[in-house]
VOMARMAR-846039 format. One record per atom (N, C-alpha, C, O): x, y, z; residue in three letters. Coordinates in steps of 0.02 Angstrom, whole numbers, padded with zeros to 5 digits, always signed. Layout:
N
XYZALA...
# end
This chain:
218
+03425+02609+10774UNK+03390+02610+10710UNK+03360+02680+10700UNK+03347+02711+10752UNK+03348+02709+10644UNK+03328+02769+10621UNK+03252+02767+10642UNK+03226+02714+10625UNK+03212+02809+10673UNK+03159+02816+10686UNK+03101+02800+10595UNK+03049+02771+10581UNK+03153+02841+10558UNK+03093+02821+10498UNK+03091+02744+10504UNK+03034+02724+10514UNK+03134+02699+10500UNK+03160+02636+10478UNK+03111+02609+10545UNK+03067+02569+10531UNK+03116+02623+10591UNK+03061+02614+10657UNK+02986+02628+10630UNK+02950+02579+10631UNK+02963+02673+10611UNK+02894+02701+10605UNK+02868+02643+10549UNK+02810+02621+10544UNK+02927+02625+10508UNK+02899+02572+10423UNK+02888+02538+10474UNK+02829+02544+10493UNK+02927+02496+10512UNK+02936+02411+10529UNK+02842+02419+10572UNK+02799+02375+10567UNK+02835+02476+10606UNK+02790+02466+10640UNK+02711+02474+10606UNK+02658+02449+10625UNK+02724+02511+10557UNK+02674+02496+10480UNK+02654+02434+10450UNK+02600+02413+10429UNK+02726+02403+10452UNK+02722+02327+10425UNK+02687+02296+10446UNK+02637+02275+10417UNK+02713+02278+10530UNK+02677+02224+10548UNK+02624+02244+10581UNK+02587+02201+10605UNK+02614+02301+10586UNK+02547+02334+10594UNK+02483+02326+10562UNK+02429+02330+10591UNK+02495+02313+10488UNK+02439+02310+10444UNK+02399+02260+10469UNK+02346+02264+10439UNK+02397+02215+10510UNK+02368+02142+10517UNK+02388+02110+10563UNK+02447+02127+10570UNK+02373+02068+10606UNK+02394+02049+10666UNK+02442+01985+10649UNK+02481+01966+10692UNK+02440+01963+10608UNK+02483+01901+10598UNK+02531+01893+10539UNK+02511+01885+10481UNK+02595+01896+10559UNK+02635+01890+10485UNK+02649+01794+10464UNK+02671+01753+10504UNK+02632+01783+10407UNK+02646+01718+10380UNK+02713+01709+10384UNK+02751+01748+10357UNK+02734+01654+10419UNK+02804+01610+10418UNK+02805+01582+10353UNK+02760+01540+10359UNK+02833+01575+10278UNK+02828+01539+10228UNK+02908+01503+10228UNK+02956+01527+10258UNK+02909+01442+10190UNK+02941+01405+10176UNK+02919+01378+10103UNK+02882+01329+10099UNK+02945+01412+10045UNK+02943+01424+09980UNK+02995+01416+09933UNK+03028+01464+09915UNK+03005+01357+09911UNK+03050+01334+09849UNK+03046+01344+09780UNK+03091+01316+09749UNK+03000+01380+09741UNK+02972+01386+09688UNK+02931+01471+09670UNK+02878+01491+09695UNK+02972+01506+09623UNK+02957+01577+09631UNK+02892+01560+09582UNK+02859+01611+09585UNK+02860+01515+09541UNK+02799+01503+09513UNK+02763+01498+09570UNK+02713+01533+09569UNK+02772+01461+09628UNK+02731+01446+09706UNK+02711+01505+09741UNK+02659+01514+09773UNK+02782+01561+09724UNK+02755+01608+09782UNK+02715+01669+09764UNK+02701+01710+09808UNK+02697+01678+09707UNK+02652+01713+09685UNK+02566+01709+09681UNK+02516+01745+09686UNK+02587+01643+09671UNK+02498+01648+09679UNK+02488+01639+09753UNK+02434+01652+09779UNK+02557+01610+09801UNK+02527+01614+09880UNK+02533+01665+09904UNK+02512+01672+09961UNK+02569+01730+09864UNK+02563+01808+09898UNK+02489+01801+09893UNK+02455+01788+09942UNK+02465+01810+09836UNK+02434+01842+09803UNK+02356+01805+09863UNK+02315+01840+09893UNK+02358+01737+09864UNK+02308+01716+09921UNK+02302+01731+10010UNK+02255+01725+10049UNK+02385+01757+10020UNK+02367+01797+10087UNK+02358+01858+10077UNK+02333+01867+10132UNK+02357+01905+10055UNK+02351+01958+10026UNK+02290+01987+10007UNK+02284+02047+10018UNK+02236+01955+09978UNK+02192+01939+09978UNK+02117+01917+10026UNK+02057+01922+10015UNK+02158+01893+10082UNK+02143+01863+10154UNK+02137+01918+10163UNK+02078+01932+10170UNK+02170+01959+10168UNK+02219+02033+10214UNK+02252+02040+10246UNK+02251+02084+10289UNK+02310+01986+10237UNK+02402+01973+10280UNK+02425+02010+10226UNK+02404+02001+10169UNK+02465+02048+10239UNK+02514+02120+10178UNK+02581+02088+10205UNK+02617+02072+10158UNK+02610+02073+10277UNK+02661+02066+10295UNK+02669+02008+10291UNK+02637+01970+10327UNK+02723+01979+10234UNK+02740+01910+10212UNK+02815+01896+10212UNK+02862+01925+10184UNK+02813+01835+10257UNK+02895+01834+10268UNK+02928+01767+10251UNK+02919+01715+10284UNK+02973+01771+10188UNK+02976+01697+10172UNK+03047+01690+10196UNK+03093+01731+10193UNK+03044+01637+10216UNK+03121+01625+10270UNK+03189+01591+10214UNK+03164+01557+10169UNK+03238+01594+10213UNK+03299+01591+10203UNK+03326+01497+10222UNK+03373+01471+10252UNK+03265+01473+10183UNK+03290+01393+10206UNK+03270+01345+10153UNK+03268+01285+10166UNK+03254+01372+10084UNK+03251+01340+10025UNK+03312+01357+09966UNK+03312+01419+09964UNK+03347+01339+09932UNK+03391+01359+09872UNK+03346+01411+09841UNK+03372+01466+09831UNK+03299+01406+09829UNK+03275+01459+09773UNK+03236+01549+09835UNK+03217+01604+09815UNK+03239+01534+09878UNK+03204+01570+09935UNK+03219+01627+09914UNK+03181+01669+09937UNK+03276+01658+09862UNK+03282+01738+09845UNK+03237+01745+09803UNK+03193+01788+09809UNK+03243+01706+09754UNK+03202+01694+09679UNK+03102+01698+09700UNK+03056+01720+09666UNK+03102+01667+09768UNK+03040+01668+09797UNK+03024+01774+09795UNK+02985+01810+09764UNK+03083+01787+09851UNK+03062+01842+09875UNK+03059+01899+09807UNK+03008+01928+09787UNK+03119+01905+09784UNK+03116+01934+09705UNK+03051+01910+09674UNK+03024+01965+09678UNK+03012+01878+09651UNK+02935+01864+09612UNK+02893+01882+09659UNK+02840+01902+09634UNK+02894+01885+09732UNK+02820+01897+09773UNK+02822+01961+09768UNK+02770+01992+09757UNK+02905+02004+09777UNK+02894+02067+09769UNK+02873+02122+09735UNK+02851+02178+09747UNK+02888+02079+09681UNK+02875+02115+09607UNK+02809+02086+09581UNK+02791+02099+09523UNK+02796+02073+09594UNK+02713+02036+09555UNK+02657+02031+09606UNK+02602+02018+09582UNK+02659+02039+09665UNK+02621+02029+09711UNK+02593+02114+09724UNK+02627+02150+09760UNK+02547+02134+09700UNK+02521+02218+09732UNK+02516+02187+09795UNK+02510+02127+09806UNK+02518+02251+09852UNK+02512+02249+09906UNK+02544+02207+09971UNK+02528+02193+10029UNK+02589+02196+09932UNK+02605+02154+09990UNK+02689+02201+09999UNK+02720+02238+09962UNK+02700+02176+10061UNK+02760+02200+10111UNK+02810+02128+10109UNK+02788+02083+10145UNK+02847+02119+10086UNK+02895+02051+10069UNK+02964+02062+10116UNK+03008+02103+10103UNK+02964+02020+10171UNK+03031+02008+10214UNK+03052+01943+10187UNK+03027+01904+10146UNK+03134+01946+10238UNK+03168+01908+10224UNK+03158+01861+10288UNK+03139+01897+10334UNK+03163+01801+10305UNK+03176+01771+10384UNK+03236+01731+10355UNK+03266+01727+10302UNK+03241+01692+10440UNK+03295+01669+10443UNK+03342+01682+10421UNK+03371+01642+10385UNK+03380+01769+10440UNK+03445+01790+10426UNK+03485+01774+10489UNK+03457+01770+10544UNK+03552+01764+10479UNK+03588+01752+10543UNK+03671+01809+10519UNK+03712+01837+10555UNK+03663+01804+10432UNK+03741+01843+10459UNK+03726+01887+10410UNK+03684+01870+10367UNK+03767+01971+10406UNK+03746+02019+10352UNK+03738+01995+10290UNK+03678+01992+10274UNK+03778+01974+10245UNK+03772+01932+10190UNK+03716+01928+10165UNK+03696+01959+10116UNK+03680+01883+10203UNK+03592+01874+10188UNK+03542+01920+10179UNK+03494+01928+10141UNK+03578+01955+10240UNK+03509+02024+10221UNK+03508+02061+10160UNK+03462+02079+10123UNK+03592+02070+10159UNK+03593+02098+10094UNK+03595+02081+10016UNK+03601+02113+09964UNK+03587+02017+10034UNK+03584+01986+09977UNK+03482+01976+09959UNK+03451+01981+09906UNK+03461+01961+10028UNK+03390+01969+10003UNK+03364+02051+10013UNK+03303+02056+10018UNK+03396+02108+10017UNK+03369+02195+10006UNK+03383+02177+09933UNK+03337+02201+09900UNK+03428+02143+09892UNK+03457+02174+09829UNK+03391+02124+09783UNK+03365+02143+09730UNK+03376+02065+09815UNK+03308+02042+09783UNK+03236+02073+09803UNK+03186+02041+09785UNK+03230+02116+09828UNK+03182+02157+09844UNK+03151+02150+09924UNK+03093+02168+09935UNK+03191+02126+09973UNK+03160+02119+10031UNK+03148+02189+10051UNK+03192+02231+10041UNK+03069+02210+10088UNK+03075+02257+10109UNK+03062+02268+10191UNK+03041+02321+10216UNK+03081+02203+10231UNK+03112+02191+10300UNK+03152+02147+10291UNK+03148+02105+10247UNK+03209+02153+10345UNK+03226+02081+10367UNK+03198+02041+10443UNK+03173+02071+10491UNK+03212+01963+10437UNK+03191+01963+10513UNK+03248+01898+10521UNK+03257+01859+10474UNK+03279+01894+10578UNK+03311+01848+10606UNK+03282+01819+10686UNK+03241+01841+10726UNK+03327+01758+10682UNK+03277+01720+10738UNK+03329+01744+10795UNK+03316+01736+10854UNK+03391+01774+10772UNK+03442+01788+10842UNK+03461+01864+10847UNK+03447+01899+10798UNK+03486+01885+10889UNK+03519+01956+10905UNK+03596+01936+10913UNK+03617+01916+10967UNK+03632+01941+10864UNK+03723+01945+10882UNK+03752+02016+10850UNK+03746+02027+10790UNK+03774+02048+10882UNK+03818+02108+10880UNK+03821+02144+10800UNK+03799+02193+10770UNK+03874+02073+10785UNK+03884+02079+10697UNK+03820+02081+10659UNK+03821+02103+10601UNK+03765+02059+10687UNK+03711+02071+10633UNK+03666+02128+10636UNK+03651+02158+10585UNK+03634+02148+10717UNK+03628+02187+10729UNK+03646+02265+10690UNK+03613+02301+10653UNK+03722+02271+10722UNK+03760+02316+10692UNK+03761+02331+10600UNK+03750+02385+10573UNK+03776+02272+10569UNK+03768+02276+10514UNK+03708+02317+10481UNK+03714+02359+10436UNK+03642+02294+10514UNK+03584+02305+10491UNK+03563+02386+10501UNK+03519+02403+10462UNK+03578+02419+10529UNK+03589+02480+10552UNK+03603+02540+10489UNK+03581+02597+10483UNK+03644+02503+10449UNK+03653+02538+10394UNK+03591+02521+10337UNK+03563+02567+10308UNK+03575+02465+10327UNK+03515+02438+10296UNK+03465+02486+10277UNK+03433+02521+10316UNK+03457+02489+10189UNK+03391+02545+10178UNK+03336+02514+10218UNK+03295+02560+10226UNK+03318+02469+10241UNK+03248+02422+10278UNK+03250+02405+10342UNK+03302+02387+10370UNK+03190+02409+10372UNK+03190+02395+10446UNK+03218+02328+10457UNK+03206+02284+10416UNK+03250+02317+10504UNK+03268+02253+10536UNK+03230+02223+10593UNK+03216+02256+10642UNK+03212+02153+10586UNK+03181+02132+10672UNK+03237+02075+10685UNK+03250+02031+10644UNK+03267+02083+10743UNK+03289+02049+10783UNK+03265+01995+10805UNK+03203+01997+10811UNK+03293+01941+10822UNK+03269+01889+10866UNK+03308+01898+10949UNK+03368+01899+10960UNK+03246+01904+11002UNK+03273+01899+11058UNK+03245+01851+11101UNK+03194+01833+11071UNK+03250+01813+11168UNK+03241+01777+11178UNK+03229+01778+11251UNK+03195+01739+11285UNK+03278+01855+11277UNK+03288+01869+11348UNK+03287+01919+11370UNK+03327+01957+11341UNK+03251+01950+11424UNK+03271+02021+11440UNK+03334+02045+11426UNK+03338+02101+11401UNK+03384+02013+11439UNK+03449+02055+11446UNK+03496+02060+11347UNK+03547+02089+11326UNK+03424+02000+11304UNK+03424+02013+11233UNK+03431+02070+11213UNK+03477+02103+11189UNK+03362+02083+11228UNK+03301+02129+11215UNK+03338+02197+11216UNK+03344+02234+11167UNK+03364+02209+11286UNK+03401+02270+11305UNK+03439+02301+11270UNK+03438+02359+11250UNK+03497+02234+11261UNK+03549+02225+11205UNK+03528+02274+11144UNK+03553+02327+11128UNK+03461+02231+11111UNK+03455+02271+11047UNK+03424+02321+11051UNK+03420+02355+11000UNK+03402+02335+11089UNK+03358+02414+11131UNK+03439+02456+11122UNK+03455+02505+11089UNK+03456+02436+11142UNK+03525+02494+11168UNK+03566+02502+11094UNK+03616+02537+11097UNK+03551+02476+11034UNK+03587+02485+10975UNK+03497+02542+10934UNK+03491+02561+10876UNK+03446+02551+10990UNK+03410+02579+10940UNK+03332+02544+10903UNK+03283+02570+10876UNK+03350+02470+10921UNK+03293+02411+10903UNK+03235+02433+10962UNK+03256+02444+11019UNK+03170+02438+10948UNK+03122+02457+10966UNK+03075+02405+10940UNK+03025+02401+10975UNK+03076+02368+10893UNK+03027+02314+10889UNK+03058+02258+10879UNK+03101+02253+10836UNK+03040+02206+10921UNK+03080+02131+10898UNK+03057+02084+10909UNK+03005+02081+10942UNK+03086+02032+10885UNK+03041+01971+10873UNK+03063+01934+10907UNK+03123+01920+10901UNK+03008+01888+10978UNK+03032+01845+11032UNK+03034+01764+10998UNK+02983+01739+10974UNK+03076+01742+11000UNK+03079+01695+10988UNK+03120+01644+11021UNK+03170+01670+11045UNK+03116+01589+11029UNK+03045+01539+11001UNK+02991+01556+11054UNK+03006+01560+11114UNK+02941+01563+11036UNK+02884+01600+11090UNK+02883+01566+11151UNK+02902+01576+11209UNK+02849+01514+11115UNK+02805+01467+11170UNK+02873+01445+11233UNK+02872+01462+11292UNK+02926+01404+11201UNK+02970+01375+11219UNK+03008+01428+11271UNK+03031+01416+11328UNK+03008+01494+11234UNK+03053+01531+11284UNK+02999+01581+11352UNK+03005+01640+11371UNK+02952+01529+11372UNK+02913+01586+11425UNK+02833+01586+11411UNK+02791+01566+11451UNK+02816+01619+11328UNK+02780+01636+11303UNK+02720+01693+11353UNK+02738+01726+11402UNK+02672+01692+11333UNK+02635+01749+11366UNK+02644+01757+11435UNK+02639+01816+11454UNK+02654+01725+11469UNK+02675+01767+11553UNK+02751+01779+11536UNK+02769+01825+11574UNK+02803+01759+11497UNK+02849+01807+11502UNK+02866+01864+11452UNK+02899+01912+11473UNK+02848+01863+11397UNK+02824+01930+11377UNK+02755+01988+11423UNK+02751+02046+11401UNK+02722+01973+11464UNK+02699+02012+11496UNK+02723+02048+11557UNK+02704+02098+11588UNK+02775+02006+11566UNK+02799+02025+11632UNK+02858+02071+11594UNK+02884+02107+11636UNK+02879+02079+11545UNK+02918+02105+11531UNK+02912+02186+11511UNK+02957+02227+11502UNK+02836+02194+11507UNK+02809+02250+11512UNK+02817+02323+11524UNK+02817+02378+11495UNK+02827+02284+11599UNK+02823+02340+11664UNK+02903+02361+11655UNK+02909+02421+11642UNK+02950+02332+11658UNK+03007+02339+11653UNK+03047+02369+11587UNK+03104+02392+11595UNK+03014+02367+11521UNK+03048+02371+11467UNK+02970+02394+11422UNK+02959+02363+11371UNK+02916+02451+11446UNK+02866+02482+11397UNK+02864+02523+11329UNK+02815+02546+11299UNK+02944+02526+11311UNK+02939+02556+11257UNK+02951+02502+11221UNK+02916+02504+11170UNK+02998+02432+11224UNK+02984+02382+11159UNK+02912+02371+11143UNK+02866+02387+11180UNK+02903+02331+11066UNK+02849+02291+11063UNK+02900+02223+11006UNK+02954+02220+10975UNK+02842+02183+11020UNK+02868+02105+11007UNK+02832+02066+10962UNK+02772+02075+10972UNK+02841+02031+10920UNK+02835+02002+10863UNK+02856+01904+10868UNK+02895+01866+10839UNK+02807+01897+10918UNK+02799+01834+10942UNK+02788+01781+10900UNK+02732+01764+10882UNK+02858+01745+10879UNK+02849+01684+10867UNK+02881+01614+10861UNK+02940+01609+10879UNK+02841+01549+10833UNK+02855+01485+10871UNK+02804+01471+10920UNK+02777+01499+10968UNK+02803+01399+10880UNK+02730+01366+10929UNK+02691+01399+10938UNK+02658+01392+10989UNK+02675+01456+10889UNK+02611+01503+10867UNK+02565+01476+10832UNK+02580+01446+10780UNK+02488+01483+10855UNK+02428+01455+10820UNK+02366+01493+10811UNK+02363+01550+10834UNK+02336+01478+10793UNK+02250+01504+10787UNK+02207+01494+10856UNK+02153+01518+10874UNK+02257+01444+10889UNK+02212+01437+10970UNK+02254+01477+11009UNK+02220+01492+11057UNK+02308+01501+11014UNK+02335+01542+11063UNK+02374+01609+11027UNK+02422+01644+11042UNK+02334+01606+10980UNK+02383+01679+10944UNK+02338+01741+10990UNK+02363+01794+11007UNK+02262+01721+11006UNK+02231+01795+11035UNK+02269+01796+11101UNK+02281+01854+11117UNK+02290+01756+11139UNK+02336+01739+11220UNK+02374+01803+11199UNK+02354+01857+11221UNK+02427+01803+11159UNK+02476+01834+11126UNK+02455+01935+11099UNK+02484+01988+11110UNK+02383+01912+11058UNK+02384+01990+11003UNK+02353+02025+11098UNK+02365+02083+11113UNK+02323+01988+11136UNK+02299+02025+11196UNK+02353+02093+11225UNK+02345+02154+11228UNK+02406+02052+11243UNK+02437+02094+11277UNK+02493+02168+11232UNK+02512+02176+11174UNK+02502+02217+11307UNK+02528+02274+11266UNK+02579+02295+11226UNK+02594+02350+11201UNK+02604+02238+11225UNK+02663+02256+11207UNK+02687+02219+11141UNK+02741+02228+11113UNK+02635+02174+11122UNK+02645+02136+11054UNK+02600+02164+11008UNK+02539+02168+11015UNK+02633+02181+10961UNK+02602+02219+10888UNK+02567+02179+10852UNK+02515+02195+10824UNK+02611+02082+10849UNK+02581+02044+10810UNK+02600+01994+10821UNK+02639+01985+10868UNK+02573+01927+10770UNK+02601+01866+10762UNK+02639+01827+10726UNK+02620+01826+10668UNK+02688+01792+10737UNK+02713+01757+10669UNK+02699+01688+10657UNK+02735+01650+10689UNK+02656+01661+10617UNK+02641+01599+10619UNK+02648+01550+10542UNK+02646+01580+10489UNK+02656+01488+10543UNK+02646+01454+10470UNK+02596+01417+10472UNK+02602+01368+10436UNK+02533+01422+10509UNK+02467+01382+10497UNK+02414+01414+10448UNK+02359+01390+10435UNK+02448+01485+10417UNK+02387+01487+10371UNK+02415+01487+10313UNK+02385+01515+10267UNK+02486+01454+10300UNK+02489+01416+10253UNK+02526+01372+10243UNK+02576+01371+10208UNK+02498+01325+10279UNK+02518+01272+10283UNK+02542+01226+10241UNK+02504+01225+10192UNK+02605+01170+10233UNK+02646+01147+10169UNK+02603+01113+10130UNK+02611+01111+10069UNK+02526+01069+10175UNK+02514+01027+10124UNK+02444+01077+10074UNK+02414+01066+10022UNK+02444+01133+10124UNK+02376+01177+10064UNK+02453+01200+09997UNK+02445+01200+09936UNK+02509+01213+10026UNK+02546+01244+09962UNK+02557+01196+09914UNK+02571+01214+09857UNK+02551+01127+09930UNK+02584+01091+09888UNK+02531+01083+09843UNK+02532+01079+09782UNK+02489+01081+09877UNK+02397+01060+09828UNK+02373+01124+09830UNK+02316+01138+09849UNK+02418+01168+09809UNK+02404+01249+09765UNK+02337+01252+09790UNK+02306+01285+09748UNK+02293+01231+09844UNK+02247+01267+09887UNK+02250+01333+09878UNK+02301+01351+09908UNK+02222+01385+09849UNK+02249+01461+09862UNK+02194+01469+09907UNK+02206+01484+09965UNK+02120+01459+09882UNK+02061+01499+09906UNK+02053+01469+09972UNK+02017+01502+10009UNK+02081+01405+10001UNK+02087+01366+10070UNK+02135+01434+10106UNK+02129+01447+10166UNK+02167+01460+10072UNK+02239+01494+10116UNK+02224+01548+10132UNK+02238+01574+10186UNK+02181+01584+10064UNK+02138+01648+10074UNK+02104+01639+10136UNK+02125+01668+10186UNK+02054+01599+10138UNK+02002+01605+10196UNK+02054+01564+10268UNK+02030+01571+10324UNK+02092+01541+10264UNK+02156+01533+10353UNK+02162+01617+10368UNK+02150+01639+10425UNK+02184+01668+10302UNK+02240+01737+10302UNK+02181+01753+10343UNK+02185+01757+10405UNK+02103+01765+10300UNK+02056+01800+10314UNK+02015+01774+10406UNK+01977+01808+10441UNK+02039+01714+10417UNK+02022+01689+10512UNK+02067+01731+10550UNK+02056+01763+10601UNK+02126+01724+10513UNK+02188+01743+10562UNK+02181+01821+10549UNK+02220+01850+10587UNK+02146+01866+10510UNK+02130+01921+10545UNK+02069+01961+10566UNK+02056+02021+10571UNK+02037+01903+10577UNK+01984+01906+10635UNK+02012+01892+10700UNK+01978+01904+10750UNK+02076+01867+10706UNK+02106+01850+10769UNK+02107+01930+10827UNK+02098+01927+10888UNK+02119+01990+10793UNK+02141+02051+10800UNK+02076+02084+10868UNK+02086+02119+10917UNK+02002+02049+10834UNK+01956+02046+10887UNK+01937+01996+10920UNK+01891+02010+10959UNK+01954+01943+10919UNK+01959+01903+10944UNK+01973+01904+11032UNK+02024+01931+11052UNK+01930+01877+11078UNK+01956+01888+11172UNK+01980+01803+11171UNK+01954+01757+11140UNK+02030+01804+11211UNK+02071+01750+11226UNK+02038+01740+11289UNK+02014+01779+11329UNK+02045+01646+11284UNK+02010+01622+11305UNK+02004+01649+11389UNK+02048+01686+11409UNK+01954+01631+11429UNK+01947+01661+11509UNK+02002+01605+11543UNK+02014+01608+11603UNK
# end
């Protein structure tokens, strides 16, 4: 990956310790829920690739939402990415690392995050240039003792932990050195979206970045 395309991604999810997992069917929905994490002070908003209208989502958050940073999730093959850059994604993120996508993304005006799962992932997309990526599924694959141990061995990645991510173990996670951030869907949760809760979602965005000082538990 191009070091500029490196320096954005690490801006992104930099702004804030926790990026929102969304699941968004309705580009009327996802504006006023930019607009309530955003607000919180989550900038990095990532609506995943698992509703029919999910472009139509990302196209309206992008364009109508000031301040906010709008990814794509759940990409698995080029197609997608480029079909959500041309609706305004300005990351992508996938939950896997395969060759063809990887590679593809390389050319991409926008940073890419990978999904890895394994050291010998990780490496994988290290060795095409990937410098930040996203472990996934956290909890399931290891979670904080095996992203820590992975440290010592591999100190130039950082990781973008998520799955079975929460408000009780996201500080476990922002603790260690090598994770930039979190990816979670508890601060906005389906049934605050459905009951257009905004100012409930505002004040989850605004806990979850208090998480950043937050000490995990002894």
């Amino acid at each position: 990956m191009a070091e500029d395309k490196t320096q954005a991604l690490l801006r992104i999810l930099g702004a804030a310790p926790v990026v929102p997992v969304l699941i968004v069917d309705r580009p009327e929905t996802a504006v006023p829920l930019g607009r309530a994490l955003v607000a919180g002070g989550l900038t990095a908003l990532e609506i995943t690739l698992r509703t029919p209208q999910a472009l139509d989502c990302i196209k309206a958050m992008a364009s109508e939402v000031e301040g906010a940073d709008v990814g794509a999730g759940t990409i698995i093959e080029p197609g997608q990415g480029e079909a959500a850059i041309r609706a305004g994604a300005r990351f992508i993120v996938s939950p896997v690392a395969v060759p063809e996508l990887d590679k593809a993304a390389l050319e991409w005006p926008v940073p890419f995050l990978p999904g890895v799962a394994t050291a010998t992932e990780a490496v994988t997309s290290a060795s095409l240039g990937y410098r930040v990526l996203k472990f996934f599924p956290a909890e399931p694959a290891g979670g904080v003792p095996y992203l820590k141990s992975l440290f010592s061995p591999l100190p130039f990645l950082r990781f973008c932990p998520t799955g079975g991510i929460g408000a009780a173990n996201a500080p476990n996670y922002l603790a260690l050195e090598n994770v930039i951030c979190v990816g979670g869907s508890w601060v906005a949760p389906p049934e605050l979206i459905a009951a257009q809760d905004w100012p409930r979602i505002t004040e989850l965005a605004r806990a979850a970045v208090g998480l950043r000082k937050a000490r995990p538990p002894a």
